[in-house]
C-alpha positions in Angstrom: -1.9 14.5 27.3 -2.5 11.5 25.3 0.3 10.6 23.3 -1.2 8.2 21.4 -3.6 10.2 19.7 -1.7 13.7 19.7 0.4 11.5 17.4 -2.0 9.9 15.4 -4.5 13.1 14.8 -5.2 12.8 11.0 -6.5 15.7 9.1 -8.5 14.7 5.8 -5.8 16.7 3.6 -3.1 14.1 5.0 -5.0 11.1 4.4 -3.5 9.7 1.4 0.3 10.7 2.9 -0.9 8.5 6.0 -2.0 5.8 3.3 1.1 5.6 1.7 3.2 5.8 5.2 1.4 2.7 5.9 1.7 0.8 3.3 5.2 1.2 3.1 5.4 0.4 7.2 3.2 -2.4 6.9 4.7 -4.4 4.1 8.5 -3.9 5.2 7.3 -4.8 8.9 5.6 -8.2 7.2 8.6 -8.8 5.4 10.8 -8.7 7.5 8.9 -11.6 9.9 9.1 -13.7 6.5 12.1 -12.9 5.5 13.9 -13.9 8.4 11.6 -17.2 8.7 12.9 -18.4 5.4 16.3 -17.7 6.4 15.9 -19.4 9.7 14.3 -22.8 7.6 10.9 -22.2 7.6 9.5 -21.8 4.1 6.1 -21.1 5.2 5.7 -17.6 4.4 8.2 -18.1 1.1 5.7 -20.6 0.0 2.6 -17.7 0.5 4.5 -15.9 -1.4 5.4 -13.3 1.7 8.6 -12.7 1.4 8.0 -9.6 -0.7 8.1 -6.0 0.1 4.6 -5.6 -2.5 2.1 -3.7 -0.3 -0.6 -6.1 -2.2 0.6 -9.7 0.1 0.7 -7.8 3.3 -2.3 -5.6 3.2 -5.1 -6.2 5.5 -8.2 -3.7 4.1 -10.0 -3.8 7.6 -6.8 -3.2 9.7 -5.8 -0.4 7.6 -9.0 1.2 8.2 -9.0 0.9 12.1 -5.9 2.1 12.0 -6.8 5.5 10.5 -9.9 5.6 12.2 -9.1 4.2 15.7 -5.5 4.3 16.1 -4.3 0.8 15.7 -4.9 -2.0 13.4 -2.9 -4.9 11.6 -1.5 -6.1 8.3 -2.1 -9.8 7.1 0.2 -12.1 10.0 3.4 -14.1 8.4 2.9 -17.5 9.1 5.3 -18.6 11.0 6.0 -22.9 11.8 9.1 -22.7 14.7 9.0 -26.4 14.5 11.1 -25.9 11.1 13.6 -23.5 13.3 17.0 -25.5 14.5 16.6 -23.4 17.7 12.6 -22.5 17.4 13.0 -20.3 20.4 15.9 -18.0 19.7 15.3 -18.0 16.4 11.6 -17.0 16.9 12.3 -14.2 18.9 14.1 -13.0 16.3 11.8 -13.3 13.8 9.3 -11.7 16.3 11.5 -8.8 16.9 12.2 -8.3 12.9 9.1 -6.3 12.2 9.1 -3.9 15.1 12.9 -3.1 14.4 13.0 -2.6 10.6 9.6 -0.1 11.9 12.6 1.9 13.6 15.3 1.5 11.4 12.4 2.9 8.4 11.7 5.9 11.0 15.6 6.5 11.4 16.1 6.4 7.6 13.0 8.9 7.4 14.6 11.5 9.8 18.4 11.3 8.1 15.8 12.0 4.9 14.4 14.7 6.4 17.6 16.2 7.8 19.5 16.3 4.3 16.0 17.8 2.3 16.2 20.6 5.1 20.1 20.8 4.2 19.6 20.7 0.8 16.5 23.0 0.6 14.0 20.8 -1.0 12.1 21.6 1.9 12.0 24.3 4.6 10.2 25.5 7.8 8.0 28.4 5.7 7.3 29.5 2.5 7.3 26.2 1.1 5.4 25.3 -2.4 3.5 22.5 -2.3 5.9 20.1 -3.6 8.1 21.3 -0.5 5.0 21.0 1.8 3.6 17.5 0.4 7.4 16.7 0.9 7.7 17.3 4.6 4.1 15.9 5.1 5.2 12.9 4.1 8.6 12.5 6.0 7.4 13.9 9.1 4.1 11.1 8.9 6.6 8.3 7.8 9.1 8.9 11.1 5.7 9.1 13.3 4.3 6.2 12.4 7.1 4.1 11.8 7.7 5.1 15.3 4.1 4.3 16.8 4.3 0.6 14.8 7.8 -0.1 16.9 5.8 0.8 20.2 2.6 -0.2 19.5 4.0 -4.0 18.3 6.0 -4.4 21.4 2.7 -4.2 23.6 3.1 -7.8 25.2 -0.6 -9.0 24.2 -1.5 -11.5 21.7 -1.0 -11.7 18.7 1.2 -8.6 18.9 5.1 -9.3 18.3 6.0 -8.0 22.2 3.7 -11.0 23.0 5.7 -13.7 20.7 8.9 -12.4 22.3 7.9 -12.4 26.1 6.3 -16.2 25.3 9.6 -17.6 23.8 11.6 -15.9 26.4 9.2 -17.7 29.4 9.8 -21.0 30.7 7.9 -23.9 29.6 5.5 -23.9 32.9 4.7 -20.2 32.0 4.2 -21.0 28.6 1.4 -23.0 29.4 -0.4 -20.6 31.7 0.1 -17.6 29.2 -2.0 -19.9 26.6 -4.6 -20.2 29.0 -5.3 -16.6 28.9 -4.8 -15.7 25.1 -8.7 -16.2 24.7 -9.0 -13.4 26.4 -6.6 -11.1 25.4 -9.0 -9.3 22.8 -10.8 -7.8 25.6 -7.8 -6.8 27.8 -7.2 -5.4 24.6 -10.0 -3.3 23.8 -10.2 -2.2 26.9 -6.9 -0.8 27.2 -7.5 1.2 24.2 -10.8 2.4 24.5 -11.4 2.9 28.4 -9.3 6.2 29.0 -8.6 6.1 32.9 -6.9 2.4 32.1 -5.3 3.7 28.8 -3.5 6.4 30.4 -2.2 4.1 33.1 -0.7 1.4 30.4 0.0 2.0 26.7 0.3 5.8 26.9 3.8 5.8 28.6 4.9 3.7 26.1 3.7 5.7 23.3 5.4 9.1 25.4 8.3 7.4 24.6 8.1 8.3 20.9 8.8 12.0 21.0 12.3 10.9 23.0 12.8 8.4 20.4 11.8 11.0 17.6 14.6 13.7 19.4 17.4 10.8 19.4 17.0 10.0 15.9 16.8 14.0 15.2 20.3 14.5 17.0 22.0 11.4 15.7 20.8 12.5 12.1 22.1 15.9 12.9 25.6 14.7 13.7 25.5 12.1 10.6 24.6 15.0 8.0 26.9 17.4 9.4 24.0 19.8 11.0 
């Protein structure tokens, strides 16, 4: 099966759920780099006005769209200047690791959300009206892609945030080597999404690992809103 697109199988009737899911994953993910850049000493991304959680200064129109269309995409980058950082590599892999993380956190507030409206009634399993159903649409698109954008960041290519982390974590000497290649990373790219035999070999066991993910957060959300 291929997890990545079982997950990511829009209908047209979902489309503008899946719109807003993203643009409420997107700019939190953004912010999150910037926020904890400022915080760290760089005031890059405060100057760009980034550190916002305003869909409008994260937004990229084409990433959206190839997102929707072929399953992965990108909002604008934070800049990010480590050389403002009193420890630029620690402190960059955090600021790497801030937008994949509040992804999860965002997908383990949705399920705890979807939990209590099940407790609560506001939605239910059958014979919802379409309040109800637009309701769990919604929550059940927000944990799933909040999910995806915490695995799908922490593929180690360029310029996802995996990348940034696995380059600050390297030594110096393989630093330099891992530079030499990000030219072509774009292609290593596309072919790991597009060419089936190699996709299935690489990025869908990461992506598998959603629906285990997706079943912790459902059993810890259980526990926390008393079944």
């Amino acid at each position: 099966m291929d997890a990545l697109n079982d997950i990511l199988r829009i209908k047209l009737e979902t489309l503008p759920f899946v719109l807003l899911v993203l643009m409420i994953a997107f700019a939190v993910h953004e912010f999150a780099h910037a926020y904890f850049a400022w915080k760290f000493g760089d005031p890059t991304a405060k100057m760009l006005g980034r550190v916002t959680l305003n869909p409008a200064k994260h937004m990229d129109v084409l990433g959206t769209l190839l997102f929707i269309i072929a399953g992965f995409g990108w909002a604008k980058p934070v800049p990010v200047n480590r050389a403002n950082f009193k420890n630029p590599r620690m402190m960059g892999i955090v600021v790497s690791a801030a937008g994949p993380i509040s992804n999860l956190f965002l997908a383990f507030i949705g399920t705890i959300m979807l939990h209590v409206s099940l407790k609560m009634g506001w939605v239910a399993f059958e014979g919802m009206t379409r309040a109800q159903d637009a309701l769990m649409i919604f929550l059940n698109l927000f944990i799933q892609y909040n999910i995806v954008l915490f695995l799908f960041n922490l593929i180690p290519l360029p310029p996802l945030d995996g990348y940034r982390i696995i380059e600050d974590l390297a030594p110096r000497r393989v630093q330099a080597k891992l530079a030499q290649y990000e030219q072509w990373s774009i292609f290593i790219f596309l072919l790991i999404v597009f060419i089936p035999p190699i996709r299935e070999r690489t990025i869908d066991p990461l992506f598998s690992l959603s629906y285990d993910i997706l079943l912790a957060f459902s059993r810890a959300a259980f526990f926390i809103t008393g079944g």
